[in-house]
N, C-alpha and C positions, 0 to 999 in steps of 0.2 A: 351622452356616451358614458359607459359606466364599463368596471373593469372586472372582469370575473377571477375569481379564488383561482388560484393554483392548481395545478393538475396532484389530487392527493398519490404518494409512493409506496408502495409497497414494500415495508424491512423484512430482509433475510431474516431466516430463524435462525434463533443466537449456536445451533449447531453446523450450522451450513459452513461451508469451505467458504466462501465470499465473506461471511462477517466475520470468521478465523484469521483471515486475512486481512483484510483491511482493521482489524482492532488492533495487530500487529504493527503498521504502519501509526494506526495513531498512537498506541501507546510511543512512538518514537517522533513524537510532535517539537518533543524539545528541542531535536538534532532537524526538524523540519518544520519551519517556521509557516509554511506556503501551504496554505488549503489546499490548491490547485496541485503542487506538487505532490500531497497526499494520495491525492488522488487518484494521480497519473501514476505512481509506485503503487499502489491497491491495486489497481485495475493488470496492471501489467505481472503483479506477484502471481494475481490469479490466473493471468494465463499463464506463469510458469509452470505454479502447480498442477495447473490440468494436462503439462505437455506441450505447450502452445508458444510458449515466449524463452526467455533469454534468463539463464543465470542475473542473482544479484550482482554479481561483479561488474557483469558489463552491462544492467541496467543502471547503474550508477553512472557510468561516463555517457549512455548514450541519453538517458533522460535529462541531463543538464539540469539536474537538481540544489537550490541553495539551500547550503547547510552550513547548521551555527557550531563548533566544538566540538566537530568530528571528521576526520577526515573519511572519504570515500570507501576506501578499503576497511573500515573499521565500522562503519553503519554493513557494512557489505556480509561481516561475519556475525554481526548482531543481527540482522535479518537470517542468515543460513541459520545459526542457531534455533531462533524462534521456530524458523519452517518444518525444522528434523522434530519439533516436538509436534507438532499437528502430525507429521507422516507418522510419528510412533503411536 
């Protein structure tokens, strides 16, 4: 029995809304120890932006996110901030 390679992925281009987005989250890797919650904050920022999801405020309390040396509402405005710079 033998185990095949990986399904290869296809990267956004580095102008796309989705890698705008989620570089935003990793660059804030510090305050988000958790690949998984990375994640799960990327995916959901981008349905913000598109219209689709929930303010960072209340993506904070409802993703149940761990974070190191920041509290909630303070990752909350460090995320809006980042976001008004992609809209501009």
């Amino acid at each position: 029995m033998s185990t095949l390679p990986p399904p290869s992925t296809k990267k956004f281009p580095e102008d796309s809304l989705e890698s705008k987005v989620y570089k935003i989250v990793e660059d804030m890797k510090e305050y988000l120890p958790i690949l998984n919650d990375r994640n799960r904050l990327g995916f959901s920022l981008y349905l913000y932006m598109k219209g689709e999801g929930d303010k960072p405020e209340v993506l904070m309390k409802n993703l149940k996110l761990t974070l190191n040396n920041i509290s909630e509402v303070e990752l909350a405005k460090k995320i809006n901030n980042e976001l008004q710079k992609i809209n501009s």
